[in-house]
C-alpha positions in Angstrom: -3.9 12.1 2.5 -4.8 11.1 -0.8 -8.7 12.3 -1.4 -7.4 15.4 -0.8 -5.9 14.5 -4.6 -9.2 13.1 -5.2 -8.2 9.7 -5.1 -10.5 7.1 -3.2 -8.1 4.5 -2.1 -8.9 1.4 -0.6 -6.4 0.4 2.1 -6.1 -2.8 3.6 -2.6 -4.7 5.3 -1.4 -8.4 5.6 1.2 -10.6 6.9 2.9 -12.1 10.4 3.6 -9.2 11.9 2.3 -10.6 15.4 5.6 -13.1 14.9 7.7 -10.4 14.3 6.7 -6.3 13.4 8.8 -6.5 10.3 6.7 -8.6 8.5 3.6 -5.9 7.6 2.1 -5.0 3.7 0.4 -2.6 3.3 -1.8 -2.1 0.2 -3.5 1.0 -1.3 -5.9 0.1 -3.5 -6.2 2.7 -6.3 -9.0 2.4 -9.6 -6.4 3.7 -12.6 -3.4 2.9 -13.8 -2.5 6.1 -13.9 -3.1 6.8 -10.1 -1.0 3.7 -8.9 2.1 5.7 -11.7 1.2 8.4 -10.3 1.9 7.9 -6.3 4.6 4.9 -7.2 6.3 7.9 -8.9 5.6 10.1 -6.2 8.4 10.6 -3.5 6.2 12.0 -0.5 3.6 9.5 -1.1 6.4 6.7 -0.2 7.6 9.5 2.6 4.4 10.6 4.0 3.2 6.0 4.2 6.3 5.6 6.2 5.8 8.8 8.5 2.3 6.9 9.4 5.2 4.1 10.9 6.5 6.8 13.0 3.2 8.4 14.4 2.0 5.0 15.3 4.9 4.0 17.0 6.0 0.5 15.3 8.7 -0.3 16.5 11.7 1.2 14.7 13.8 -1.9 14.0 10.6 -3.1 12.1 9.9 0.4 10.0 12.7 -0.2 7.0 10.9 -3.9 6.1 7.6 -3.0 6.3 6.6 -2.8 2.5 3.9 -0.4 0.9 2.5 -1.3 -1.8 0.1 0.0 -4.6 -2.2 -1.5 -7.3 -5.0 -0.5 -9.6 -8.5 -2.1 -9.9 -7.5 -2.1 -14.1 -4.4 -3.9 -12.7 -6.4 -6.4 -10.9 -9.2 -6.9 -13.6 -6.6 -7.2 -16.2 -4.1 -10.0 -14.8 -6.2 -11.9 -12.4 -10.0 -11.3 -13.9 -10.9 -8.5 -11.0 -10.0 -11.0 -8.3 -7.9 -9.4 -5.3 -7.7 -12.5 -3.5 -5.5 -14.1 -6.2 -3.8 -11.4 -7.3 -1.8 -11.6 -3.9 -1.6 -14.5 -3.9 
């Protein structure tokens, strides 16, 4: 979906969702500030994460809570010295 746009995200998820489906992030992990504005900004980006909800059938009374989220390696190196970990934390 998105190196078709010639971005090379890095995508990773966390939380409890083995307690209960709802709780699932999802991160794409983007190198420019200006990608991250770009597919915050971007209504099918948000549409076309959510459809992935759909095809992989989580269960629906999950979908509307599970939060997509993007950040930028400048981001990252900017706020919390390039560390990932902390930056999430």
């Amino acid at each position: 979906m998105l190196r078709s746009k010639g971005i090379k995200p890095n995508v990773w998820s966390f939380g409890a969702y083995y307690i209960d489906p709802k709780h699932l992030v999802f991160v794409v992990g983007v190198s420019t500030d200006h990608e991250k504005a770009s597919l915050k900004n971007s209504p099918d980006f948000g549409a076309q994460m959510r459809g992935l909800l759909d095809k992989y059938n989580w269960p629906i009374a999950a979908r509307s809570a599970v939060s997509f989220n993007v950040e930028s390696q400048e981001t990252v190196e900017r706020e919390t010295d390039g560390n990932w970990w902390y930056h999430y934390k």
